[in-house]
N, C-alpha and C positions, 0 to 999 in steps of 0.2 A: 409534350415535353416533360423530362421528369423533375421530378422534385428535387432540392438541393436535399432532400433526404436519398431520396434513391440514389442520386447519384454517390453521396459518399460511401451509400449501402455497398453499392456495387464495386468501390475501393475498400472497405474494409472486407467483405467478402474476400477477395483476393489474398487478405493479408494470413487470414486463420492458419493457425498453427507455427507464423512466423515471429520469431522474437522482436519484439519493439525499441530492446533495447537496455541500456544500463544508465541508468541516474547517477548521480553524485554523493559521494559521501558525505554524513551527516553525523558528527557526535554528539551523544546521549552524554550528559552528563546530571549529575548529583541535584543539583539545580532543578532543570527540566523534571526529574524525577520527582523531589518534592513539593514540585506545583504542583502535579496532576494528580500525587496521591491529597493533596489538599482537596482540588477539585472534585474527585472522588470518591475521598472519604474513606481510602484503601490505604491506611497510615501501618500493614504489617513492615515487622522489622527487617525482611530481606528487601523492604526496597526505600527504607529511609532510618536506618540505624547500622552506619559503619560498622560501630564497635561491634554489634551482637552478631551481626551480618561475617565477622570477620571471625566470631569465635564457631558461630554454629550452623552458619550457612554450607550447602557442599561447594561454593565458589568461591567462599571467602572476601567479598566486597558485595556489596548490594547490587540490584536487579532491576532493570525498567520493569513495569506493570507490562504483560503481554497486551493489554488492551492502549498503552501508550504506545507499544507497539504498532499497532493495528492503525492507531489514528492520526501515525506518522506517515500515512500510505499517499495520501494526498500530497504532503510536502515532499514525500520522494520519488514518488510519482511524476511529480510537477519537471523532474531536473530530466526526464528522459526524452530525447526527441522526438519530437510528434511530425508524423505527416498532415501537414497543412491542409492539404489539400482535402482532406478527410472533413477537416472541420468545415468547410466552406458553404457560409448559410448559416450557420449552430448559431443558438439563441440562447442556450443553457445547458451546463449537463447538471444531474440528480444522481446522488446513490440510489440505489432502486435495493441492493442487500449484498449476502453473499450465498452462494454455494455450499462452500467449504473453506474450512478457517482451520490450518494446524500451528502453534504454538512449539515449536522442534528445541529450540535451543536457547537461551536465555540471554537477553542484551545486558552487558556488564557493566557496571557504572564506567566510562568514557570513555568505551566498545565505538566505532564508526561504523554504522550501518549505511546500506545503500538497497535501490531496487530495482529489478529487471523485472521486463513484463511482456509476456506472450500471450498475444490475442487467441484466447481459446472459443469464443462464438459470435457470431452477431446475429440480430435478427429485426428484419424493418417490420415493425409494430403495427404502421399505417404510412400513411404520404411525407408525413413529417416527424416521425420518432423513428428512431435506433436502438437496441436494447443490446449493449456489448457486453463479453463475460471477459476478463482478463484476468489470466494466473499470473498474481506479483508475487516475488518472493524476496522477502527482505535477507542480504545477504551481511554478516557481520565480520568484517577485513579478519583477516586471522582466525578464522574458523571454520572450520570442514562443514559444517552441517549450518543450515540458516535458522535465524531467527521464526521467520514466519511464511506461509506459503498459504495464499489466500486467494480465491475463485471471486472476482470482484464485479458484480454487475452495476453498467451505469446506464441510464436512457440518456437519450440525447434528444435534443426539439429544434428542428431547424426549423429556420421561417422560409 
């Protein structure tokens, strides 16, 4: 009998190269912005000084950190529907890394971002892990070109 690994194997296999979907919009604001430059110690003036941001920025408002970006992937990730059935068995998932990580366009101080994600590989590890790659790319409402477009590996451990 297979594993509740192989078997989800054998539904996300199926899924490769198809879109997963679109999450929910999420604004970035000013706030959020200078937590994280707190948190990380990245206190430059395009992304927590209005005033300077407005005189000599090429945006003219301040900027999320691209890495605030990136670790907003989780929470907009989370708003996209998931096939269930995939998960059935899972004990956990892990980051395991990335790929490839591009930086395209810059989140504007109270920009709405959102993310869509297209399962670009998987691959059964052993009996009970999964190792999925998904290209999410965070799209910002009113703007041609996205935020971020990132190659996202996660294991998965079912029991």
């Amino acid at each position: 009998m297979a594993t509740n690994a192989e078997q989800a194997y054998e539904k996300f296999l199926a899924a490769v190269g198809q879109s997963e979907g679109t999450g929910e919009w999420f604004e970035v604001t000013q706030d959020q912005i200078n937590q994280f430059a707190d948190l990380t110690h990245d206190h430059q003036f395009i992304h927590v000084d209005p005033e300077m941001a407005a005189q000599l920025s090429p945006w003219g408002v301040t900027i999320a950190h691209g890495f605030l970006t990136l670790s907003m992937l989780t929470h907009l990730s989370g708003s996209i529907p998931q096939d269930m059935t995939r998960l059935a068995g899972i004990a956990m998932g892990v980051n395991y890394g990335f790929d490839k990580i591009r930086f395209i366009n810059p989140v504007k101080v109270n920009s709405r971002i959102r993310a869509t994600s297209v399962l670009k590989a998987v691959e059964l590890r052993d009996p009970n892990n999964i190792q999925t790659t998904k290209t999410v790319t965070v799209e910002i409402e009113g703007e041609e070109k996205p935020a971020c477009v990132a190659d996202w590996i996660t294991r998965l451990t079912y029991i």
